[in-house]
KEFIVEX-758283 format. One line per 3 residues: number of its first residue (from 1); their letters; for each residue x, y, z of N, C-alpha, C. Coordinates in steps of 0.02 Angstrom, whole numbers, plus 50000, padded with zeros to 5 digits. Layout:
<rs>
NUM = A = X:Y:Z:X:Y:Z:X:Y:Z | ... .
</rs>
This chain:
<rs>
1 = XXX = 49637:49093:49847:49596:49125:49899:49640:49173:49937 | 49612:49248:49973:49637:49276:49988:49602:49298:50058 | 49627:49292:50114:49601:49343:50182:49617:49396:50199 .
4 = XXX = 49582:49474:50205:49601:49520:50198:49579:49542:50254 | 49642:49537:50342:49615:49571:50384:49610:49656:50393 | 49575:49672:50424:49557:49738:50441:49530:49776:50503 .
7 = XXX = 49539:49817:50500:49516:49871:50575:49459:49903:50557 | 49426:49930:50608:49348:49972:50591:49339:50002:50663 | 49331:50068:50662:49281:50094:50759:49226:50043:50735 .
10 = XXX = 49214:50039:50797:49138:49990:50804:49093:50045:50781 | 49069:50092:50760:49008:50124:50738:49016:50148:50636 | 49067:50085:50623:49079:50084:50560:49089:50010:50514 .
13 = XXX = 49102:49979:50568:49125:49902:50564:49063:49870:50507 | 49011:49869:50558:48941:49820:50535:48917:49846:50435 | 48937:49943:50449:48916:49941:50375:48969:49944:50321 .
16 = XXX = 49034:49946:50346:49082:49911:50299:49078:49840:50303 | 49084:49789:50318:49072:49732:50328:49013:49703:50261 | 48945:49749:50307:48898:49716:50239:48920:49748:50167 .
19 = XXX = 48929:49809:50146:48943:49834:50105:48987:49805:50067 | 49040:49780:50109:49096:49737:50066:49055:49683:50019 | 48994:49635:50066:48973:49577:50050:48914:49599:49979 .
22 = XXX = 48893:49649:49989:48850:49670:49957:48884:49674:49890 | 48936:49707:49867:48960:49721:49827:49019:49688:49790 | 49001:49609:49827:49055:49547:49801:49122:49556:49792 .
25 = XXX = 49137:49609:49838:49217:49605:49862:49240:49534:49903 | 49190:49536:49937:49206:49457:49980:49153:49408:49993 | 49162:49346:49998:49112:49307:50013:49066:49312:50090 .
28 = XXX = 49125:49328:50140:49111:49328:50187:49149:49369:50230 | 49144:49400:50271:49168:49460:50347:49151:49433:50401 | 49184:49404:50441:49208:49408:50511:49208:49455:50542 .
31 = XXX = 49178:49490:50590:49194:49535:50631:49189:49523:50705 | 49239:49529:50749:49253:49504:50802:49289:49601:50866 | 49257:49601:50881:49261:49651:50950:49343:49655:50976 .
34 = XXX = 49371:49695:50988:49420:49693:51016:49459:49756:51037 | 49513:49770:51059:49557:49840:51097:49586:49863:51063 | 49625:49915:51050:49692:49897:51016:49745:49949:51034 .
37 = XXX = 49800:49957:51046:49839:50011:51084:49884:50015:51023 | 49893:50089:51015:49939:50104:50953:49972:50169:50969 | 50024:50176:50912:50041:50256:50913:50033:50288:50881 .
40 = XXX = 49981:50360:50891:49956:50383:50818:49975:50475:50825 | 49999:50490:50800:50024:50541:50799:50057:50583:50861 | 50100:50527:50875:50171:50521:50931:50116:50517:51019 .
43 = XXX = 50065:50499:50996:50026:50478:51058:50014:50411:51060 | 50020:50381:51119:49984:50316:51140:49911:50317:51145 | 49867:50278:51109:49800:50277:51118:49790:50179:51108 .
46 = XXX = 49715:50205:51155:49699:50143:51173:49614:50146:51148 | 49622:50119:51108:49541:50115:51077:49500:50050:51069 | 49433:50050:51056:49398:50013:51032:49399:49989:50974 .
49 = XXX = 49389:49940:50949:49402:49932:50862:49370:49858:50869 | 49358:49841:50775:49321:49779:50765:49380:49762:50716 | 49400:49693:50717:49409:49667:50663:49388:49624:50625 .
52 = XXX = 49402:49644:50544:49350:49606:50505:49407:49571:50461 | 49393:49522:50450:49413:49463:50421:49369:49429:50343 | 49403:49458:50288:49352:49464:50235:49393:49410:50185 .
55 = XXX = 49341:49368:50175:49361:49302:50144:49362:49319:50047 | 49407:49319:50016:49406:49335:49962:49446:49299:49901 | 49433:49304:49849:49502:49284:49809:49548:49343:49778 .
58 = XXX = 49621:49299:49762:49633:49354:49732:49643:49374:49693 | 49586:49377:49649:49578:49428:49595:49534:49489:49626 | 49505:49461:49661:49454:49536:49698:49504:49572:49762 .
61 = XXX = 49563:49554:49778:49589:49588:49851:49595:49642:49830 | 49610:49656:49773:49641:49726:49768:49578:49782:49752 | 49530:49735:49715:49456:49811:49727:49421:49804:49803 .
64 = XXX = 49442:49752:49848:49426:49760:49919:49472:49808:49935 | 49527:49809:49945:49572:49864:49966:49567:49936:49929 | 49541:49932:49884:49538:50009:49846:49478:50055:49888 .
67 = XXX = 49409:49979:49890:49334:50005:49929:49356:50008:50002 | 49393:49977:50017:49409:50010:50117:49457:50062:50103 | 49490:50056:50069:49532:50122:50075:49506:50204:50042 .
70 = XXX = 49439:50190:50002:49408:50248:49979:49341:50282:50034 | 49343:50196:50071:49268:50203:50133:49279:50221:50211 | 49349:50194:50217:49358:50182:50285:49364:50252:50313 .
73 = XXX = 49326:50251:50383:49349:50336:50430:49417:50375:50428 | 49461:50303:50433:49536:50316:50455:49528:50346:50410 | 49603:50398:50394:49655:50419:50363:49695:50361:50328 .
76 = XXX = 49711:50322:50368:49754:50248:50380:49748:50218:50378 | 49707:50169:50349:49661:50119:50368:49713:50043:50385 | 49678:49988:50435:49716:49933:50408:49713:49907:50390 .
79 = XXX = 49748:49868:50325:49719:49817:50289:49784:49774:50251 | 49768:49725:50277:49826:49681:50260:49796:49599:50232 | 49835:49587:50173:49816:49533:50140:49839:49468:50158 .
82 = XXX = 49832:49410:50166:49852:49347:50186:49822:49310:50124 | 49883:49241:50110:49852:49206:50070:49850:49110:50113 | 49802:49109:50133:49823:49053:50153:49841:48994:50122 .
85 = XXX = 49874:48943:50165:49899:48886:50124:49868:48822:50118 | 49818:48818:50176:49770:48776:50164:49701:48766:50186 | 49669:48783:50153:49611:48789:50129:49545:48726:50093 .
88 = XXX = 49493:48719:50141:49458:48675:50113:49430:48675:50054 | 49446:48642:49992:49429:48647:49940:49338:48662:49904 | 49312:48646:49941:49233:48655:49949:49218:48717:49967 .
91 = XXX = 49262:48750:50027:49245:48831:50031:49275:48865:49987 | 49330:48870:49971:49373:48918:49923:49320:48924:49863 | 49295:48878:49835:49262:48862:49780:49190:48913:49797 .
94 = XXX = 49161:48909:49853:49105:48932:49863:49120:49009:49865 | 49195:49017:49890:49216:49089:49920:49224:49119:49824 | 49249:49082:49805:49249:49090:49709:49197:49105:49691 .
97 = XXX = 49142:49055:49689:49086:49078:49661:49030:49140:49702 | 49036:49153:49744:49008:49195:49806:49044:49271:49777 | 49098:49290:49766:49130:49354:49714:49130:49368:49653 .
100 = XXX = 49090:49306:49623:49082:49312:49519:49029:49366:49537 | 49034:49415:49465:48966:49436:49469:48922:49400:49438 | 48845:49401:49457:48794:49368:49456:48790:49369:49369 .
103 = XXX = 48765:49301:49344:48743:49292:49261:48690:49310:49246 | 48672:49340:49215:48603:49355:49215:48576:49313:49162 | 48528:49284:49189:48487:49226:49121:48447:49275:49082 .
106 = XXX = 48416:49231:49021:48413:49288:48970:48325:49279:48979 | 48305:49237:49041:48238:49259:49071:48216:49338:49103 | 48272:49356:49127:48263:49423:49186:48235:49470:49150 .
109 = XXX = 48198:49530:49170:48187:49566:49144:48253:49622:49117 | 48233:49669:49079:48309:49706:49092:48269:49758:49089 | 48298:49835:49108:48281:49908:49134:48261:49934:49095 .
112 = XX = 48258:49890:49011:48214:49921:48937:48166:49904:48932 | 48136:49820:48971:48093:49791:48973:48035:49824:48999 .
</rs>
């Protein structure tokens, strides 16, 4: 399992977030409100920002990081990977199956049908 925190302006957060989920980069996004004071091109700024906290494994961190880094506003985006060390075995599993892509039974229709 892999946690992949991240930055977002709040008027970008909510549709990277679902987008991620939508597209089984992650099981799940956290997004939590917060400040953040940095230095960005030899200026001090003090901004608004969301961070999102995207629950993943890792075999998918790295097409999460490719889709924030092809989506995100920034230039820069942040995104940093964590692997934690312990982990309830019941979620990881769900966080596993929550990123497979979907099986398709050989009931569904298909787009020839």
């Amino acid at each position: 399992m892999r946690s992949v925190y991240l930055t977002a302006p709040p008027e970008a957060a909510d549709e990277l977030a679902r987008s991620i989920v939508e597209r089984r980069l992650a099981a799940c996004v956290n997004t939590i409100s917060c400040e953040s004071v940095y230095r960005w091109e030899g200026e001090l700024v003090d901004d608004d920002e969301v961070v999102l906290i995207a629950k993943t494994t890792t075999d998918r961190a790295e097409d999460l990081t490719t889709y924030v880094r092809d989506h995100h506003p920034h230039d820069v985006p942040c995104i940093e990977q964590f692997e934690p060390t312990a982990v309830l075995d019941p979620y990881a599993e769900w966080c596993r199956r929550s990123v497979e892509e979907p099986i398709r039974s050989d009931d569904e229709p298909t787009d020839d049908e």
